[in-house]
C-alpha positions in Angstrom: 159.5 166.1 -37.2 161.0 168.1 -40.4 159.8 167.5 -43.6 163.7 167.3 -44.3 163.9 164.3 -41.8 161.0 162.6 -43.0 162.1 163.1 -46.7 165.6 161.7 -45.4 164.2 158.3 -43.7 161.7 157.9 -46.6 164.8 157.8 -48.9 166.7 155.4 -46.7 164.2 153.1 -46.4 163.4 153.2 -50.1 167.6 152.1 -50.5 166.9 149.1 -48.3 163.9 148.0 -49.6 165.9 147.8 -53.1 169.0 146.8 -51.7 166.8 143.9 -50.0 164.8 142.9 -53.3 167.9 142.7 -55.5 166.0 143.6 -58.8 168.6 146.1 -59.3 172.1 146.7 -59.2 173.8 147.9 -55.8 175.5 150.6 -58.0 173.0 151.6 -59.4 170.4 151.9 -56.4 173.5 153.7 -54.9 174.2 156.4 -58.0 170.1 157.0 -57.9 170.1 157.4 -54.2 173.3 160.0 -54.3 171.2 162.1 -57.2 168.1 162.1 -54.8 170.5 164.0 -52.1 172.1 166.6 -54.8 168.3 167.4 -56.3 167.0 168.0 -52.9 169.7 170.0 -52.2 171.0 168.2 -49.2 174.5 167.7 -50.5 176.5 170.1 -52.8 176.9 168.6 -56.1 181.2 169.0 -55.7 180.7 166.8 -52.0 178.5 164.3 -53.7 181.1 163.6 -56.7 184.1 163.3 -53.8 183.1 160.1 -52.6 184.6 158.6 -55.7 188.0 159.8 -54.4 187.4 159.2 -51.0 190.7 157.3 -49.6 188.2 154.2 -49.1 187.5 154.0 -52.1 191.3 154.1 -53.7 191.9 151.3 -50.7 189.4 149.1 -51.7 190.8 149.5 -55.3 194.0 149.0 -54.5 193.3 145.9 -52.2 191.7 144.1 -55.4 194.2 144.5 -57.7 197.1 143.6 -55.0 195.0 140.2 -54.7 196.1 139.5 -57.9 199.4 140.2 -57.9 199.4 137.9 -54.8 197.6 135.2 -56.6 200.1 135.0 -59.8 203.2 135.2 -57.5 201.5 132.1 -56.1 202.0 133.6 -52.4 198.7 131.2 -51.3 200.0 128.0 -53.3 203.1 127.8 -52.0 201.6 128.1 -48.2 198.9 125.3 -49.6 201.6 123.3 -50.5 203.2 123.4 -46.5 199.4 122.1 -45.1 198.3 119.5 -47.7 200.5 116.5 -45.8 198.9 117.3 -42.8 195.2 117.3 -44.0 195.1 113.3 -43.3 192.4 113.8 -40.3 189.0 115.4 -41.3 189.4 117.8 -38.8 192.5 119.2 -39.8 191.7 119.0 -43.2 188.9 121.6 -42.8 190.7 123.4 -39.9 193.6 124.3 -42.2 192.2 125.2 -45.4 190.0 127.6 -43.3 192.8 129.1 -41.3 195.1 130.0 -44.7 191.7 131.2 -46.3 191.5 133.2 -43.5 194.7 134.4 -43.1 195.0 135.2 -46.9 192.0 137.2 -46.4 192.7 139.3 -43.8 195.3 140.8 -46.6 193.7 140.7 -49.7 190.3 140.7 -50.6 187.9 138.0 -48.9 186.8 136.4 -52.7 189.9 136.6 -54.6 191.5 134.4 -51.4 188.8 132.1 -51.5 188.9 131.6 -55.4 192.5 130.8 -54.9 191.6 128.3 -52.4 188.9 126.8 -54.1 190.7 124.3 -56.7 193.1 123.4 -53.8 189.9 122.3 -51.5 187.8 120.6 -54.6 191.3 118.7 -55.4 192.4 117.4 -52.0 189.1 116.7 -51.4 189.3 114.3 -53.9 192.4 113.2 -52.7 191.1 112.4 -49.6 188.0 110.5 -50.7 185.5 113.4 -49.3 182.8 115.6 -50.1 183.5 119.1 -51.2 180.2 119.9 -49.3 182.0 119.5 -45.8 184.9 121.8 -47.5 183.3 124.1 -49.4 181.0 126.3 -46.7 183.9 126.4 -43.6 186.1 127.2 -46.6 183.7 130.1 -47.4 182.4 131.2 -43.7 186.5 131.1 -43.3 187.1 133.4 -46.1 184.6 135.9 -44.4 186.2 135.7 -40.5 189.6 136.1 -42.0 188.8 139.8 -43.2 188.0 140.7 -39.7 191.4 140.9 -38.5 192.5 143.9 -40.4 191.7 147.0 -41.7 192.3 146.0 -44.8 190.6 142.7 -44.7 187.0 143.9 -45.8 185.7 146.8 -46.9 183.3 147.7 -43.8 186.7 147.6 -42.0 188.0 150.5 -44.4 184.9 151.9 -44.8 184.7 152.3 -40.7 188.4 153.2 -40.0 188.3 156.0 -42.7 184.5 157.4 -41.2 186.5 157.3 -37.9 189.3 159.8 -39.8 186.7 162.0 -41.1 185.7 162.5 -37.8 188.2 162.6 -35.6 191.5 163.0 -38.0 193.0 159.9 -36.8 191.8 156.7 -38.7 192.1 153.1 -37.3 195.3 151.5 -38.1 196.3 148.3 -39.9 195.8 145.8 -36.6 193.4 148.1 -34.2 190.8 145.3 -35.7 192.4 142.3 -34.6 192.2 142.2 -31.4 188.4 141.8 -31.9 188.0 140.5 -35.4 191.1 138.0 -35.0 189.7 136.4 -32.3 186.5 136.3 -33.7 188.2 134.9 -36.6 189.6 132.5 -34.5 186.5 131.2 -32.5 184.9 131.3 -35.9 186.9 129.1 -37.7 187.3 126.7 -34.6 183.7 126.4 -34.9 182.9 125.5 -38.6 185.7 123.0 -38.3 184.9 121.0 -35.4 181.1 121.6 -35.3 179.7 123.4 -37.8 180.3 120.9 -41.0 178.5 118.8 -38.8 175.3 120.8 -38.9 174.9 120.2 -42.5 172.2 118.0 -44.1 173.7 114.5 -44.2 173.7 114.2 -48.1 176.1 117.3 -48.2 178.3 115.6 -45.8 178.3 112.2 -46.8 181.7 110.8 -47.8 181.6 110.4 -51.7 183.8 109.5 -54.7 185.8 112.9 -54.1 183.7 114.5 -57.7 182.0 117.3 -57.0 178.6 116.8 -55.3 176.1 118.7 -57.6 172.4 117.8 -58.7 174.5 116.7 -62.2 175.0 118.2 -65.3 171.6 119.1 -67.8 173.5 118.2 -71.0 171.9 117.8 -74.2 172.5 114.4 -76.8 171.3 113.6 -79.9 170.0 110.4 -81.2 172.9 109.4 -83.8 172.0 107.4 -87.0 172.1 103.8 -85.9 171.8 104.3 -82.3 169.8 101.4 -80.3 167.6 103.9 -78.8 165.9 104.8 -81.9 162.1 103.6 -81.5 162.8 103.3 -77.7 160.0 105.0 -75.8 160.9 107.3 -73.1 159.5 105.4 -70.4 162.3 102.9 -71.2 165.2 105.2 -71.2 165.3 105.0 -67.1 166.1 101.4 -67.0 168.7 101.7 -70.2 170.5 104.5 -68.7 170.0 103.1 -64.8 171.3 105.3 -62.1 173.4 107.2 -64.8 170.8 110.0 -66.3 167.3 110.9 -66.5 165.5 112.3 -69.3 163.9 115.9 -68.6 163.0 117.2 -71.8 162.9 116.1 -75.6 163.5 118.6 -78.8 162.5 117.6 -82.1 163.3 119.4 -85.6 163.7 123.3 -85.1 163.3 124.2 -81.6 160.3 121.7 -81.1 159.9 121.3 -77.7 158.3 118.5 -76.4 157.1 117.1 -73.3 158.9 113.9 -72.2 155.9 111.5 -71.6 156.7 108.2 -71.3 154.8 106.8 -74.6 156.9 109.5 -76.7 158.8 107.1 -79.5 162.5 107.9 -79.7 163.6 109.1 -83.2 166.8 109.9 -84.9 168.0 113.3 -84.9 166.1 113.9 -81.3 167.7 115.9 -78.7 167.6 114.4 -75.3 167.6 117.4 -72.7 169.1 114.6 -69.9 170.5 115.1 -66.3 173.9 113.1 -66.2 176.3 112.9 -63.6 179.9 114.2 -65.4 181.6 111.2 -64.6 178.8 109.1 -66.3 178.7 111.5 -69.3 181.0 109.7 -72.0 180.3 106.3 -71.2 176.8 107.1 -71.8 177.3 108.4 -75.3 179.1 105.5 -76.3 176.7 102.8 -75.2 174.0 104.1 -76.6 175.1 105.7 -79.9 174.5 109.3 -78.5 176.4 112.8 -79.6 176.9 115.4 -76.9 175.9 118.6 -78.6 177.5 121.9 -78.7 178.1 124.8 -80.8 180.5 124.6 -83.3 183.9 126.2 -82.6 185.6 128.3 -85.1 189.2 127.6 -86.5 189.0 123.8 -84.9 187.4 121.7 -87.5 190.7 120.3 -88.5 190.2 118.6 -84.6 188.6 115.8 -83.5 185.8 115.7 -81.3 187.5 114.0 -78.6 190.5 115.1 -78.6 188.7 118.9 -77.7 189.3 119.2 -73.8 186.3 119.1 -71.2 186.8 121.6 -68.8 184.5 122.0 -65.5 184.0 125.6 -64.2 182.3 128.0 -61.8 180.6 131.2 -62.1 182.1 133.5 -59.7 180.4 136.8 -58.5 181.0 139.6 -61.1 182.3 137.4 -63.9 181.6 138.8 -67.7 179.4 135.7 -67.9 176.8 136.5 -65.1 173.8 137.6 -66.8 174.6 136.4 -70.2 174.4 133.2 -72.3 176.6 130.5 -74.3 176.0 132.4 -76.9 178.2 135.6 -75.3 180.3 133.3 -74.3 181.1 131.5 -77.9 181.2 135.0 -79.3 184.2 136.4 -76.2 186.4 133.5 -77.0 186.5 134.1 -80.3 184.6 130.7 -81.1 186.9 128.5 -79.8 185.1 127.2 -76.4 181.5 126.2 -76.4 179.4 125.3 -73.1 178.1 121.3 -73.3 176.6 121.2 -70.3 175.6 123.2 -66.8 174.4 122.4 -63.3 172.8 124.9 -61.1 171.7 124.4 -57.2 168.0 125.7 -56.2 166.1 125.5 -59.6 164.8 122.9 -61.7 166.7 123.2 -65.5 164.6 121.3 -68.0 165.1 123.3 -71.1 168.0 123.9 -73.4 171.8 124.6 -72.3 171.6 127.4 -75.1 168.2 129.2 -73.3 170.1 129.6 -69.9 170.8 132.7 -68.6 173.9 132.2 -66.4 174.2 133.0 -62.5 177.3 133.5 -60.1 177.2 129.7 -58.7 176.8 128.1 -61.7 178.9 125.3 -62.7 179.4 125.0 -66.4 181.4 122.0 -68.0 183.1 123.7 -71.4 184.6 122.1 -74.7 187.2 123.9 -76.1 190.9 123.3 -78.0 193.5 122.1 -75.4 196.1 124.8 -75.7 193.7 127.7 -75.2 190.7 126.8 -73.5 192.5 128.0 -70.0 193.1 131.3 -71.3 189.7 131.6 -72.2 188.7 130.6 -68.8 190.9 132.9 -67.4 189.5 135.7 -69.2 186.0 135.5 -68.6 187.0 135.3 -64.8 185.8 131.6 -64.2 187.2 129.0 -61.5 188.5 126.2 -63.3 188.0 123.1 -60.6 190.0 120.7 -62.4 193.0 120.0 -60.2 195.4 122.2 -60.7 199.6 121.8 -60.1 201.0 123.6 -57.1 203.6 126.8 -58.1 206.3 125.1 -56.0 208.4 126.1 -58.7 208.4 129.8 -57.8 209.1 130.0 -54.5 210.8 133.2 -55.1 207.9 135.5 -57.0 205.8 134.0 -54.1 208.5 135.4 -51.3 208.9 138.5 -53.7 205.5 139.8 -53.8 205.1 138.8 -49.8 207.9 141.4 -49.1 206.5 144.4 -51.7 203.1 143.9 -49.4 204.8 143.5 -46.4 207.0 146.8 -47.1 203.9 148.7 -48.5 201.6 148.1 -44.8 205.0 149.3 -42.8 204.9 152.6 -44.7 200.8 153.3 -44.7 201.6 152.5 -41.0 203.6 155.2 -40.2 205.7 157.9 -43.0 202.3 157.8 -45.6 198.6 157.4 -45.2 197.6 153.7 -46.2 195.8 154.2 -49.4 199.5 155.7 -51.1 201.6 152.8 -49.3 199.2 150.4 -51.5 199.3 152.2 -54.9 203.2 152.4 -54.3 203.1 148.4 -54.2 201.0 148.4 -56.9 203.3 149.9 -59.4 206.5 148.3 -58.0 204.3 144.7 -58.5 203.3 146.2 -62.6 207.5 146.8 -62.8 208.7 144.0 -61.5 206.5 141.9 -63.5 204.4 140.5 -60.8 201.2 142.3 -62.7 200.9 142.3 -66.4 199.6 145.9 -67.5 196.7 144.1 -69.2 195.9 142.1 -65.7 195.9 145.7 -64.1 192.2 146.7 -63.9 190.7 142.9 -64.2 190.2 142.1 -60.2 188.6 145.7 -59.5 184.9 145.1 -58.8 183.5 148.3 -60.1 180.6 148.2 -59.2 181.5 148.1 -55.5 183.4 151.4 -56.0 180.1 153.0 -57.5 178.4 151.6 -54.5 180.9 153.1 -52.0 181.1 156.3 -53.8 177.1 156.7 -54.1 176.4 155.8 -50.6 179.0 158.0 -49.3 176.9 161.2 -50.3 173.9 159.2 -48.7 175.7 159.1 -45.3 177.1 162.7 -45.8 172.9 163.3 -46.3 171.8 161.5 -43.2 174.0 164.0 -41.3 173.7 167.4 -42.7 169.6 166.9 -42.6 170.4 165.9 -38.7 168.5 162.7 -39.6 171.4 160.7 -37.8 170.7 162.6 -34.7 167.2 162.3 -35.0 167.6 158.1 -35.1 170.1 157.8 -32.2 168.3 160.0 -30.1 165.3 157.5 -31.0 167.4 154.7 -30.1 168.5 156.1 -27.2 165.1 156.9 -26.1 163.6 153.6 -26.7 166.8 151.8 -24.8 166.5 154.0 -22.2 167.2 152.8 -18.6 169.6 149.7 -20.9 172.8 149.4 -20.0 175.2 150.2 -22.5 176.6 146.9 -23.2 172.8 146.0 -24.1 173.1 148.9 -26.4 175.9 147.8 -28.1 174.6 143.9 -28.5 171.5 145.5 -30.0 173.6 148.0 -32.9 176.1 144.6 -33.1 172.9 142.4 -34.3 170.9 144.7 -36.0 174.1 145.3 -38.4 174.4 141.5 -38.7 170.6 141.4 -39.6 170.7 144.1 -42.2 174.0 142.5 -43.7 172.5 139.3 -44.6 170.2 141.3 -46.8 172.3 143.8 -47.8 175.7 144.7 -49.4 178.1 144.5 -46.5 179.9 148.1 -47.5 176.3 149.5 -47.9 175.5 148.1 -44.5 178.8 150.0 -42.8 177.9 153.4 -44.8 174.5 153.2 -43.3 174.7 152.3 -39.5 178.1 153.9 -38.8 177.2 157.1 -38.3 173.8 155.9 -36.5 175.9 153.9 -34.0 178.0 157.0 -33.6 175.3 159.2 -32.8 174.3 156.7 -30.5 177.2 157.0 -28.6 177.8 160.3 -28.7 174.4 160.6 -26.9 174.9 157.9 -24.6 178.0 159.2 -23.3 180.2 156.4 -24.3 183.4 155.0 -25.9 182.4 155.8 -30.3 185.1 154.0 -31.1 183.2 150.6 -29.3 180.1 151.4 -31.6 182.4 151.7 -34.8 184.1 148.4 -33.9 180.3 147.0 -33.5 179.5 148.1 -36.8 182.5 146.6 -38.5 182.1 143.2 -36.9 178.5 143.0 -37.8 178.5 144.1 -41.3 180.9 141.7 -42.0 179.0 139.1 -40.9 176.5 137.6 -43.6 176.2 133.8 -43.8 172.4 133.4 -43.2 172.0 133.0 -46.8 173.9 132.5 -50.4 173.4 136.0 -50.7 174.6 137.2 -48.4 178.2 137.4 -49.4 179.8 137.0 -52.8 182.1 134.1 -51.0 179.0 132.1 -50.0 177.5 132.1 -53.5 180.7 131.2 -55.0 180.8 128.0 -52.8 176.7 127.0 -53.5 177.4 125.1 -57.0 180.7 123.6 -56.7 179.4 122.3 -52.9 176.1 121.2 -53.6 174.2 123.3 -51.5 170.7 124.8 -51.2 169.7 128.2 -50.0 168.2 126.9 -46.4 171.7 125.1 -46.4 173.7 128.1 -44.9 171.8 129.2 -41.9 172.3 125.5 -40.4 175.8 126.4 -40.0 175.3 130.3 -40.1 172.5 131.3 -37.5 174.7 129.2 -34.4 177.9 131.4 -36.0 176.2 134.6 -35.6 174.9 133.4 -32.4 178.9 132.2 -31.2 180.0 135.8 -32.6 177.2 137.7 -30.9 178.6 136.2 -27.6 182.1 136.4 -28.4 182.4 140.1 -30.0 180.5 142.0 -27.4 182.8 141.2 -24.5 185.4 141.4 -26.4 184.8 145.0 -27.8 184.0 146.0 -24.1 187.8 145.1 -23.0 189.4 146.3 -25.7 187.4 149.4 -26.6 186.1 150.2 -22.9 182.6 151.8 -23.0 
């Protein structure tokens, strides 16, 4: 073997293993990998820079921003607003909310539809009297299926139909994915709606008051002058406050942190570190002459406490928050909106609100003045999941900015290549208003565009070294005497497998050209190993981590890491069985 080769596979497996361990950024891993290529000479400086203007890049790009302009012509609400009289049978309800998730996500990007959807589910839920747990996960899983079912829908789809234009000239079109990925979608969906909910641990499922099931809110109170806890000890505070809140921590003077023994002697001025239920919150401070603390806000001290709103919200993927503190946050809202409390699934929080780091997931209940505290949410990308009024009112914008997109696919379909079509609608959506300039760059994840353009030298690496030769001819060799079909379950699951650990687009960059080679030296349809590859990598929901849509769903939903593969692995399993037949009929090997 070449030491190019073995320089080459040493490289790639140094990607995964950080891609896998998640200490670092995807981008970054990504840029550092495409500098390893251009100093070893394997790629030209000039081709390693390209990537950033590859055509799957500008599509991706293009496809986040159009989610917006989707989302404030209120395109999804107004087809929410059709379904919600019909969600009156459990079944239905989750059927439904996972089939417009899915369909909005086979046109716009797979998180911006499910952040749409979110406040809808978390308020019918509540309407209905049910747990968000049995909503939130199909509403996820269905977020992910949708994107199968076009080649816009995900960005292993784009990724994969543009890899297929490199090489051949002829990319795959809008809907050459759906007859595989739509009914995968399909079979998907039908699953998590009648079966899979039901594979959940029972206290996610369980019927509830309709609030939001999380492990409660760590909130911190003080011990007001005159309060009848003062001389309590803290052993008593579980039978004063009941079912309602549980001390986990205790602050006295400057940052003195104690540890809540039960013989400890309340005092005034104490800070309670406690672990409320939301709900609970306010009747608790005024039985038992507590203050819920937060930062002071700038600008609103002619304001009451209570008349400041209490607003709960989420942590999305690639919010401004992720990875900072309150006190970031105080200081980007120009000190008008504090956080009063958090609640996090899969970690014990027993020290102060202000000493938290926060993570996508994450749901964070926030003080702020009434008339601006949504704006501020809006701009530091969180999910509000108060309920929220239906835009039946603009039934127009939402039939306007359906037409723009529907025109825009027509022409990438046939007079201009699809990446133009898409910037075309995205100016006509800034002129007619349907995109405020200052809304123009917000949705684009850059960091996925790094990743895509980094990774694009690596693949361009892989086959100018011949190192993609050399590991389909290993394949080949070790499947040898398999028929294909076997061949093509094996690249179908070992893409599923490395997507759960791995960014999805990173996953499509790195087996497509594999399963090409693989083909090629099999003998066989390429374009039935492409498809694999684009089913697989689009199919994460082993884990939370997966897939930014199942870590957006983990707080709100109440759910624990070893919650997903309940409903996940038997999904994979159904998609295993369902996929590879179908790619056999209608991509014949």
């Amino acid at each position: 073997m070449e030491f190019a080769h073995i320089s080459m596979l040493g490289l790639l497996l140094v990607v995964l293993v950080l891609f896998a361990w998640g200490r670092w950024r995807y981008d970054v891993v990504a840029l550092m990998a495409m500098l390893a290529v251009v100093l070893a000479g394997w790629v030209p400086a000039n081709d390693a820079l390209a990537g950033f203007g590859h055509p799957a890049v500008i599509t991706v790009a293009a496809v986040l921003t159009i989610s917006r302009a989707l989302s404030n012509a209120g395109t999804v609400d107004l087809l929410t607003a059709r379904i919600m009289p019909l969600t009156g049978s459990l079944y239905a309800h989750i059927g439904l909310m996972a089939l417009v998730v899915g369909f909005a996500s086979a046109f716009m990007n797979n998180v911006g539809a499910l952040a749409l959807m979110l406040p809808v589910a978390l308020a019918s839920a509540r309407k209905r009297e049910r747990s968000p747990g049995i909503l939130l996960m199909p509403l996820a899983f269905g977020s992910i299926l949708g994107g199968l079912a076009t080649v816009i829908g995900t960005p292993p789809n784009i990724i994969i139909a543009t890899y297929r234009a490199d090489l051949t000239g002829e990319a795959f079109s809008m809907f050459d994915f759906t007859p595989v990925g739509g009914l995968v979608a399909l079979v998907g969906i039908a699953f998590v709606s009648l079966v899979g909910w039901r594979l959940l641990p029972r206290g996610v499922g369980a019927d509830s008051g309709g609030h939001v099931e999380i492990d409660s809110y760590i909130c911190e109170l003080r011990v007001a002058e005159g309060s009848d806890l003062i001389g309590e000890r803290l052993g008593s505070l579980s039978e004063v406050f009941s079912d309602d809140a549980m001390a986990v921590g205790l602050v006295r003077g400057k940052n003195q942190y104690l540890h809540p023994h039960a013989w400890r002697v309340l005092e005034q001025g104490d800070l309670l570190i406690v672990r409320t239920d939301p709900e609970a919150l306010r009747p608790l401070l005024e039985k038992n002459g507590l203050e819920l603390v937060a930062s002071k806000l700038s600008g609103l001290e002619n304001i009451k406490p209570e008349d400041l709103r209490l607003v709960e919200a989420t942590v999305p993927p690639r919010s401004p928050l992720e990875g900072r503190d309150s006190a970031f946050l105080r200081r980007r809202t120009g000190q008008t909106v504090s956080v009063v409390a958090m609640a996090r699934e899969g970690a014990s929080i027993r020290t102060r609100v202000r000493d938290q780091t926060f993570r996508a997931g994450d749901v964070l209940l926030l003080q702020g003045e009434p008339d601006s505290i949504d704006d501020s949410i809006a701009d530091l990308g969180l999910l509000p999941l108060a309920e929220r009024d239906i835009k039946l009112n603009r039934p127009m914008r939402a039939l306007t900015g359906l037409v723009v997109f529907a025109v825009a696919l027509t022409l990438g379909a046939t007079v201009m290549s699809l990446p133009i079509a898409l910037l075309l609608a995205v100016v006509i959506y800034v002129l007619i208003d349907l995109l405020p300039v200052r809304e123009l760059y917000r949705d684009i994840d850059w960091s996925v565009l790094v990743l895509l353009g980094g990774m694009m030298a690596v693949g361009q690496a892989l086959m100018t070294t011949g190192t993609t030769d050399l590991v389909a001819g290993a394949i080949v060799q070790v499947t040898d005497g398999l028929s294909p079909i076997w061949v093509l379950t094996l690249v179908l699951v070992a893409t599923m497998c490395l997507s759960d650990l791995v960014n999805n687009a990173a996953t499509a960059l790195i087996m497509a050209p594999i399963a090409y080679g693989v083909s090629l030296q099999m003998g066989v349809n390429p374009d039935a190993f492409l498809m694999a590859v684009a089913i697989g990598a689009s199919c994460a929901f082993l884990t939370p981590i997966g897939h930014q849509s199942n870590t957006l769903v983990m707080g709100p939903g109440g759910y624990r890491f070893g919650d997903y593969w309940r409903m996940g692995l038997p999904l994979e399993i159904i998609i295993v069985l369902v996929a590879v037949p179908a790619i056999s009929y209608f991509w014949p090997l």
